[in-house]
Phi, psi and omega in degrees: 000137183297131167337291184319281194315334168293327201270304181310306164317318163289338182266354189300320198273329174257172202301321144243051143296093159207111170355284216271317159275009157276341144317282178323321196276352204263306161300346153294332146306297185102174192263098169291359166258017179289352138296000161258153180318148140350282168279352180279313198289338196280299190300330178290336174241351166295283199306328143284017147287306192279340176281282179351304184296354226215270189296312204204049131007329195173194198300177170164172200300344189256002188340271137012327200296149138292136182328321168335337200224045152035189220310302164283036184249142156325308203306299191334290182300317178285325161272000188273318201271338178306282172353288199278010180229000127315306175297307189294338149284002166272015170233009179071001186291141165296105169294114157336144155260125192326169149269144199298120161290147158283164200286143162290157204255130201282094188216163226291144173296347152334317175256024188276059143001152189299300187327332195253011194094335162270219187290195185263125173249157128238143193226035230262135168258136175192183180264134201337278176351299160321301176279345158323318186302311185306301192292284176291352172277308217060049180271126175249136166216110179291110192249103171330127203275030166251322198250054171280334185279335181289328194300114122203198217081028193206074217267007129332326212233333200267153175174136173260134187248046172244341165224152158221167194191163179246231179160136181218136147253170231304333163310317166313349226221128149243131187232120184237151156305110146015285197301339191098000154316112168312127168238152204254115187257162197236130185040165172002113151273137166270160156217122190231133177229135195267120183297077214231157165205156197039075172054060109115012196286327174242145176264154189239097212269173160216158180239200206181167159217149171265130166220165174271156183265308204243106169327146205184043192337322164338321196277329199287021183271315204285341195242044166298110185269173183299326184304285148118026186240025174304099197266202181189128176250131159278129139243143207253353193247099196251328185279343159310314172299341153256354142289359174247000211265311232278323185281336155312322189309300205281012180249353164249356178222059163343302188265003187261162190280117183243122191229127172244136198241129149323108200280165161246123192274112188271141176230117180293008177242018157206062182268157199292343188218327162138318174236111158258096193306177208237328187261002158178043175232133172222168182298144161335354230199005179235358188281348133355292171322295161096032182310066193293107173221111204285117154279138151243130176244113222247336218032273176241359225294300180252160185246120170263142163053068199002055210017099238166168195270139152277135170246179191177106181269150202228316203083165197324156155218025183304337157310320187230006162210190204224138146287148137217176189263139186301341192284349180089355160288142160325101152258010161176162136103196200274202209059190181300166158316316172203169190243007141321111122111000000 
């Protein structure tokens, strides 16, 4: 038996597994995958098989949640994926088998993230040289949020972040003409929303750095550089780190808004909302990740770094945070010796 199907069989057995009202709301909806490809529903369930394999595995601190409260509850992952192997049998289709997440490495409760139950973490993988930087500088770097869309060959990383949007189909929809003419639309309609100004001609950019809520030795397969010299910085004090960050900050960007946020993970043929911001909302298929992200946001008030990457020193933060090495060792700043274990 496949790793997923063993994980799923287990979620079968508790109290909100349920079929029969994920039916019901499915009937009430209508078939929203019904306009994807063969292969667009197979690749749709590898990728929320792989989120499961990543977030909720087994029992864990969010059990209790309902689907209702998105992504980080299981039922979320679990009904979502009940859906998509439901459309394929109404096509008679075999769901592919996912590929096996390898197991999480058993690691010191320090490094335990709000996602696993524990504290507030930031947590980022790059490469050591960098994060040496960090640490001891406290160099922050802000990447302008257009050119994530340029990454590419990266499907961790590339992803565009000046819009985001959903798709309902065409059954779903009455579309009239001024006259009152019905018009009947072919496939998907999107509807996406842009960080635009003047009838959509300019973009109104922000930059932002990624960090993780939770360690997660795991990722480093997924955020691998060429270089092959990659650590992962713990900061273990986070509202210290923003209490020392926040006067640099307002003296290189004054007017921009600065937030750091939980991204929230969406599957565009069921979203939560209607309106969905681009600074902190992404597609479903990236929730793995476990996404913490500080922003500035200048809108129209300022130009940071004529948009170009913002750098920003903080002074040291070797105190309140830790390097290591994927092997789990301590190679500079504070914590445990290691996060294994």
């Amino acid at each position: 038996m496949a790793k997923i199907e063993e994980i799923i069989r287990g979620w079968r057995s508790q109290e909100l597994y349920d079929e029969e009202l994920w039916d019901f709301v499915s009937r009430l909806d209508g078939r929203r995958l019904e306009n994807l490809t063969d292969d667009e529903l197979q690749l749709r369930l590898a990728k929320i098989d792989k989120n499961i394999q990543f977030l909720d595995p087994g029992p864990g601190p969010r059990d209790a949640l309902p689907p209702e409260r998105g992504w980080i509850s299981p039922w979320y992952w679990v009904r979502l994926r009940y859906w998509t192997t439901t459309e394929m049998a109404l096509r008679s289709m075999e769901p592919a088998k996912s590929p096996d997440v390898p197991a999480m490495p058993v690691l010191k409760p320090d490094f335990r993230g709000i996602h696993a139950g524990g504290r507030k973490l930031l947590v980022r993988i790059s490469r050591a040289p960098f994060l040496m930087d960090s640490l001891e500088r406290g160099r922050l770097r802000f990447a302008p949020a257009s050119s994530y869309r340029e990454i590419e060959g990266d499907s961790a990383r590339s992803d565009d972040e000046m819009r985001k949007g959903y798709r309902r189909p065409s059954s779903a929809l009455s579309i009239n003409l001024p006259d009152g003419q019905p018009v009947v639309p072919i496939g998907d309609v999107n509807f996406t929303t842009h960080r635009t100004v003047g009838n959509g001609s300019v973009e109104v950019p922000y930059w932002l750095i990624s960090y993780s809520t939770d360690l997660d030795p795991r990722l480093f397969s997924e955020f691998q550089s060429a270089e092959g010299d990659d650590a992962v910085m713990v900061v273990f004090d986070v509202e210290q780190f923003l209490k020392r960050a926040l006067p640099h900050l307002n003296r290189a960007a004054a007017l921009s808004e600065k937030l750091l946020h939980q991204i929230n993970y969406y599957d565009a043929y069921c979203p939560p909302s209607q309106s969905l911001s681009p600074l902190t909302f992404k597609d479903m298929r990236f929730a793995y990740q476990r996404e913490f992200r500080f922003i500035l946001d200048p809108g129209q008030r300022e130009q940071l770094a004529d948009g170009d990457v913002l750098f920003v020193d903080i002074g040291s933060i070797a105190d309140i945070a830790g390097v290591y090495e994927p092997d789990g060792r301590r190679v500079g700043g504070a914590g445990p010796d290691s996060y294994f274990a």
